[in-house]
Structures are given as C-alpha cells and as structure tokens.
Steps between C-alpha positions, in 0.01 A plus 500: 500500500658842405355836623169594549333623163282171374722542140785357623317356858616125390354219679641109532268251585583177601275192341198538253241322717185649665655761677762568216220529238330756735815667609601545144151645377463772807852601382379581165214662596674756717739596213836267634679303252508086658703213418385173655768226513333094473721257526231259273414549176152605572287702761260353777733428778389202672232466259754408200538132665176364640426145551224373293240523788594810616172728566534886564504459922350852547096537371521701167305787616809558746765427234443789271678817345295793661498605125464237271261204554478163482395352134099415466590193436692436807179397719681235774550677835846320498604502154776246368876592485430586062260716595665685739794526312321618191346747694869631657599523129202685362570749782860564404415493103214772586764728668802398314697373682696278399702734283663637835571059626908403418416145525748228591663773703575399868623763752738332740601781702420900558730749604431884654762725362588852538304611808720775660721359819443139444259252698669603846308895424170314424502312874481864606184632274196599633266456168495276209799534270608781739259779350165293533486529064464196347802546209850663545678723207819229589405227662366231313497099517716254247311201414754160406326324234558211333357262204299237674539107347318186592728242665419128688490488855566245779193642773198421342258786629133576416611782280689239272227309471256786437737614270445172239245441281234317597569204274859492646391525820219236502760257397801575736237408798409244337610134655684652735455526887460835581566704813365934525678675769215786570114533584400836303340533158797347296566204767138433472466552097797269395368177815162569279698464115702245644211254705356538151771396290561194696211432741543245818695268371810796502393749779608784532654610858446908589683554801402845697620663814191650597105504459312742308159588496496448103158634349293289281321797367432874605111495613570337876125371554395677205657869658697648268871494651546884384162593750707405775851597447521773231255772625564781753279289791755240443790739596343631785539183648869546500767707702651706249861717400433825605150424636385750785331446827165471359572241242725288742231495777256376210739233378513368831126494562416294169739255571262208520344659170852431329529157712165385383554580141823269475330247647215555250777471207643173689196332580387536082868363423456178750175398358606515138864360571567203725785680679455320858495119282886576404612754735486814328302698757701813552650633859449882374172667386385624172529879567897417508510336178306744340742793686805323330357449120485138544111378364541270233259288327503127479493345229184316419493127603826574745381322763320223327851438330610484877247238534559282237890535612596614176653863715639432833554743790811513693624735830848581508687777608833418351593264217816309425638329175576143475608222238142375490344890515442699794471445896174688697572609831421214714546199300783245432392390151509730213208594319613344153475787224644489127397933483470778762337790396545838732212683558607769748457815334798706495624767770411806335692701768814310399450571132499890574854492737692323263448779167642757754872582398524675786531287869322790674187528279482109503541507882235765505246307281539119676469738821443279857372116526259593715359788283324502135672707217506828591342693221290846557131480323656150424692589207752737606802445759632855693828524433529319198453785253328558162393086520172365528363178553182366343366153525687402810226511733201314458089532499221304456488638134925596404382668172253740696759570728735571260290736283413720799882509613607552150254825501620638835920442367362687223378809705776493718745535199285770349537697833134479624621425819840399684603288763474534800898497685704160593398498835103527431524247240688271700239514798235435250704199357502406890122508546448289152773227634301477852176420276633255322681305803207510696263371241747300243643296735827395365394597123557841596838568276275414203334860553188442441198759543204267424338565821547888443499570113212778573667658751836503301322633229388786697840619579569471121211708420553751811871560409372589138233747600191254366222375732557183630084439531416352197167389541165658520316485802569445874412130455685385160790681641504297818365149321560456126818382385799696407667387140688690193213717370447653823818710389482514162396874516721783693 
C-alpha cells in the first residue's frame, strides 16, 4: 500500500475465496487498485475441492451476497457443492473479478518495510500504524510469492482426498480398510463415501476425541434453529463484550431461558440420533457448540451405517503407528488399517504466524495459549500496521460475516472513521477473548462469534455511522432472524 490517494492506494489480498472475492470487489468499488494472490488455479476457496456429498452447511438464505442473489433455480435450502460454487463464480464474473486473481501464486511470507525507527518505535505507539491512518507515504508490506505445483505426499489428509476427483477417489477407498482421524463435516462425509464404497464386509473405523452434538437438520422439533439463536432475544440471553449493567443483570436472569433452549436443541438431536446406544452423548451443551462454529450436519443414513457396522466409532485421545496400523489409547492390539485419513481441520492460527517475516509480528499474531487471536473488530491486530485480517474468525454464516467486515475495512480506509488508540482496542480485544473462554470452552482460539454475530454487527455498523436496528418494529427487531439482507442497504 503506498500513500493515501485511492490512485496509487494498492491493496494485496491474500487467497481468492469468499472473503477474497468480497475483499477484492469492496476494493474496486471504493476506487483502490487489488491484486488477489490464489495459490490454485481457480477461485472458491474451500469450495474448489468438495467431496461428492458435500451440501452447503449454512441454509441458503444465510449464505448470500447482500447484493447479488441466489439463482431461481437454486430452490434447496442446502444447495450441493456445484451449485454453490457456480453461484461463487457468477458473483465474481458479475463484478469482474477475476481479472484482478494471479492464480497459481502462493505468498509464503510478508514483510513490513520502511516504517520510520524500526519495530522497537512501534512497541512504543499509541494508535494504529502510529498516526491511527490506515496507509503510510513509506511504509508498505513485501509479499514473497512463488509459482505453486502439485506434488505427492506421505500424510494422507482430508484435503488430499477432497482434492481428487470423485472417480479417483471412489476407487482409492475402495478394498481397503480405512481409518478417519476427526468427527466434523469432512470426518463424517468421507466414513459416509467410504461405508458406501465398501459396506460391512470392510468397515470403516472413525476414531474421535470428543462428542458433538452433530445436527441432523436445522428445524429442532420443527423450530427453526435461526428463531432461537440468530435473533436479538437470543443474545440477550448472553453476557456480552462491552455489555453494561443493565444487559449483564438481564443475562443473568434468563439463564434458565438459555439453559432450556440447549436442552430443547439436545433433546430433538437424541430422538433423531441414537447417541446414548454408542456413546456419543456429549459432556458440554449445545449453546457451546454453537458459540465455537461447530454445528454440522450428518449425513443421511450415518447412524444406520453405524448400525449395520459398515462405520464404526472409536474414543481416543492419542493415536500411535504400528506395523499392522495404529494403537488407540488403551488397547494392546492394533486396530489393523491399510489407509488413515486426517480429518482435523487445520490450525488456522498457525497458518497466519508462519507468513510473518518478522518474529515480532508472528509472536504478536500466535499471541498467548490461553488467549484467542488477538484481532480488533476481528480482522485487525494493534500494532501490526496497515494489515488486516479477513476470514480468520468464524460465524454461523463466514460469507455474511465477511461482507459486513469487508464494508466496515472499506470505510475505515476511506477515512469515515478511525480507530480508536492501542490501549482501547486492546481492552476491547480483552472483553471479546473473555466471551469466547467462557462460552467456547476450549474452542475458543478458533474465534468464533456465532453466539454474538448481531451484536458484532452492531459495532460494525456503529463504528461506520449506520443504524445497527435493522428491522421494523419493536417485535421483529427483538424476534425475527438476523441474515445478509438485513444489511444490504446503508
């Protein structure tokens, strides 16, 4: 980024999915010249390697470009993986994007160069960048890139196997006694392909650490999910970041409100699911999954599959290779396995350190063990200057999220508003991280503001001088559901 006119304001933008595309098309619509560096050879992020089941997780109506809506034909409330990457690519064609995407371009590392007195003068600063303005006439960041090429790996991890056809895939499951190292989406999707492709006869083992209340649909007893989590009544329920004595005294009241409602959620789950038959009845309530971004679907049949002993279930903390394939925790004889597929998700946390050239910015972004990624508004850290961070943390809906942060970067780089200093952002930061430890449990480094996404949103739309009621009416603004339309006007 050099100097502030928008002619010359250049922007770098790291990774052409969801929050890439949007990134890249609020840049062009304020008058900045982007360049977004993929390391694939197409857009769509995650999207570019489903697995051939994979539905859309999030219900469509929540999974939408405040600007640009879903296709007629699109009519499934959880479309499949085509559709939804169609749709990500009609979205980029209809703001041209792509023209501004240097495919097969990974960045490996970024550097900060020419800020005046080095990193020591920035430990001293009192606002962002050390004048609160988002660009500097001399500082600017160096991005490493490099050609990306396909090579054959050892680990075999969900994203490899995502990453083949489905043909290919089919077939290197096939015959084969197969172990998944996980219990979200993926874990679940590939025991589903691979009970499928091989039945009882070769069953395959998944292997979990611990229980999750995984949905079998979003209408708990016929109540959609959104009526109890994503309105304003739902919030209330909860202490908040920055709440005040009012709103603390009422979170504290409703309690059994917010008790009762998990165990509305849990009781719908245990009927439809035969969690307490195979020991899959969860220590934790709902409210924390749903406070750390962890709801996925089942797949249909899961537990029949289970059943039939086609999918087996194991506990294990800790695993441990062996001639004959790997050891549980517990147990003398191996559980024989010719393929063991890692379905762990990745440590996004880690993944931001390690681009850092510098040791002090990386030290500043992995931050403390016992604290979640320390990002202001959730997408920009204090004294890291003229960087932000989109797509890190999570909601129920990541493209909504993203939009509305991409519009309030946006603002803030226009000069609508500024920042507030280090210090205030850091105390804010603070009163996020206590949130998410006291409702995430030990999810709480995967930033997640699920629980909260209203609220958020509010701050979003308070720091850029818009109302943050969106509704009409005392009663829709306390009941109906928040989603993307609610903010596609200013």
């Amino acid at each position: 980024m050099e100097g502030i006119n928008k002619k010359n304001g250049k922007i770098g933008i790291i990774g052409a999915g969801i929050s890439g595309l949007l990134a890249c098309k609020y840049a062009l619509s304020e008058g900045y010249t982007p360049l977004v560096f993929e390391s694939q050879s197409t857009i769509g992020g995650v999207w570019t390697t489903p697995l051939e089941t994979t539905l859309l997780q999030t219900p469509r109506e929540l999974f939408q470009f405040s600007d640009f809506p879903w296709p007629a034909e699109v009519t499934e409330d959880f479309p499949p993986h085509y559709q939804v990457m169609g749709y990500i690519r009609s979205y980029a064609d209809q703001f041209r994007l792509i023209e501004h995407v240097r495919f097969n371009s990974k960045v490996v590392q970024i550097e900060y160069s020419g800020a005046a007195g080095g990193e020591e003068e920035m430990e001293g600063r009192h606002y962002w960048g050390g004048s609160g303005e988002a660009f500097s006439p001399s500082a600017k960041w160096e991005l490493t890139v490099e050609d990306t090429v396909s090579h054959a790996t050892e680990v075999v991890h969900s994203m490899d196997y995502a990453a083949m056809d489905f043909g290919s895939a089919a077939a290197f499951v096939k015959g084969r006694r197969v172990t998944i190292v996980g219990f979200q989406k993926s874990a679940l999707d590939i025991a589903a392909e691979c009970s499928a492709a091989n039945g009882a006869a070769l069953p395959c083992t998944v292997v979990y650490r611990t229980e999750h209340w995984n949905v079998p649909d979003y209408m708990p007893w016929g109540v959609p999910i959104a009526l109890l989590y994503l309105n304003r009544f739902s919030e209330l329920l909860l202490h908040k970041p920055g709440e005040g004595p009012l709103q603390s005294l009422l979170a504290t009241a409703l309690y059994p409100v917010r008790l009762g409602i998990s165990k509305f959620v849990e009781s719908y789950i245990r009927w439809k699911h035969p969690l307490a038959k195979f020991g899959m009845v969860p220590k934790h309530n709902f409210l924390q999954q749903i406070s750390s971004c962890l709801i996925p679907t089942v797949p249909k049949k899961f537990y029949d599959r289970v059943e039939e002993r086609s999918i087996k279930l194991r506990k294990s903390q800790n695993i441990a290779f062996c001639s004959e394939g790997i050891l549980l925790d517990g147990e003398s004889s191996p559980l024989e396995t010719d393929l063991v597929i890692f379905a762990t998700g990745f440590r996004g946390d880690v993944k931001l350190r390690e681009i850092f050239k510098s040791p002090r910015f990386a030290k500043c972004i992995a931050g403390q063990d016992d604290a979640s990624v320390t990002l202001y508004r959730q997408c920009i850290h204090p004294r890291i200057p003229q960087l932000a961070i989109l797509g890190f943390s999570e909601s129920f809906s990541n493209l909504y999220t993203s939009e509305i942060r991409c519009r309030w970067l946006f603002e803030l780089l226009d000069g609508t508003f500024k920042l507030p200093s280090i210090k205030e952002m850091e105390k804010d930061i603070e009163d996020w991280d206590s949130f998410m430890k006291r409702y995430s449990g030990n999810s709480y480094r995967r930033s997640c503001i699920g629980a909260l996404h209203i609220w958020y949103n509010d701050q979003l739309c308070m720091d850029m001088g818009r109302n943050p009621r969106r509704k009409k009416g005392f009663f829709a603004e306390l009941f109906e559901p928040y989603g993307p339309l609610d903010y596609a006007s200013p």
